[in-house]
C-alpha positions, 0 to 999 in steps of 0.5 A: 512965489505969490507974484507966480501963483497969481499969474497962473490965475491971470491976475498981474502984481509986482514983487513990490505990491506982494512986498506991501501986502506982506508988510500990511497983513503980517501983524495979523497972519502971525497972530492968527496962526500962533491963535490957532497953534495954541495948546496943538504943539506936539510933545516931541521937540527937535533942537539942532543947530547948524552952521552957514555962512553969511557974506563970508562970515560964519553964524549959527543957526539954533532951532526948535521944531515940533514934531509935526515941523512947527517952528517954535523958536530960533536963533542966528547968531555970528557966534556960538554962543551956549548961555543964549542958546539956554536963554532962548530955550528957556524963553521957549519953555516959559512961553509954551507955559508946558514942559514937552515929553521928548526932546530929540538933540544931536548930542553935541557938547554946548 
């Protein structure tokens, strides 16, 4: 999508140029929005889990989104697994240093 928008503006990279750029400014585009999301989240935390496939295997996929569509966590794993899905909420909720006032679930037993 990179390599397109730049063309529309006449300028010409390669995937592998957006590829080395990616990996070079990565570090700090992921520090930089995680400065800038700091004490913003909204209080109101979606969690779901949702099932794909992968080369024919089947994983699961647990997330957590604020309201406003921040990703703040999320797990795949090749097996549903409930005591990492509560690793990884704990993790969530120790890092976020603040409990949220809502958690929204689709209410399925773990």
């Amino acid at each position: 999508m990179v390599e397109d928008m730049l063309a529309a503006r006449g300028i010409i990279v390669s995937h592998q140029t957006v590829r080395l750029w990616a990996e070079k400014f990565r570090r700090a585009f992921s520090s930089e929005i995680r400065r800038r999301s700091a004490g913003r989240l909204g209080d109101k935390w979606h969690l779901d889990e949702a099932v794909f496939s992968i080369g024919g295997t089947r994983h699961w996929l647990c997330g957590a989104v604020d309201q406003d569509g921040f990703v703040l966590e999320v797990l795949v794993q090749s097996r549903r697994n409930a005591k990492a899905a509560k690793r990884m909420m704990g993790k969530l909720l120790k890092r976020q240093g603040r409990a949220p006032r809502v958690m929204i679930t689709d209410k399925l037993q773990a």
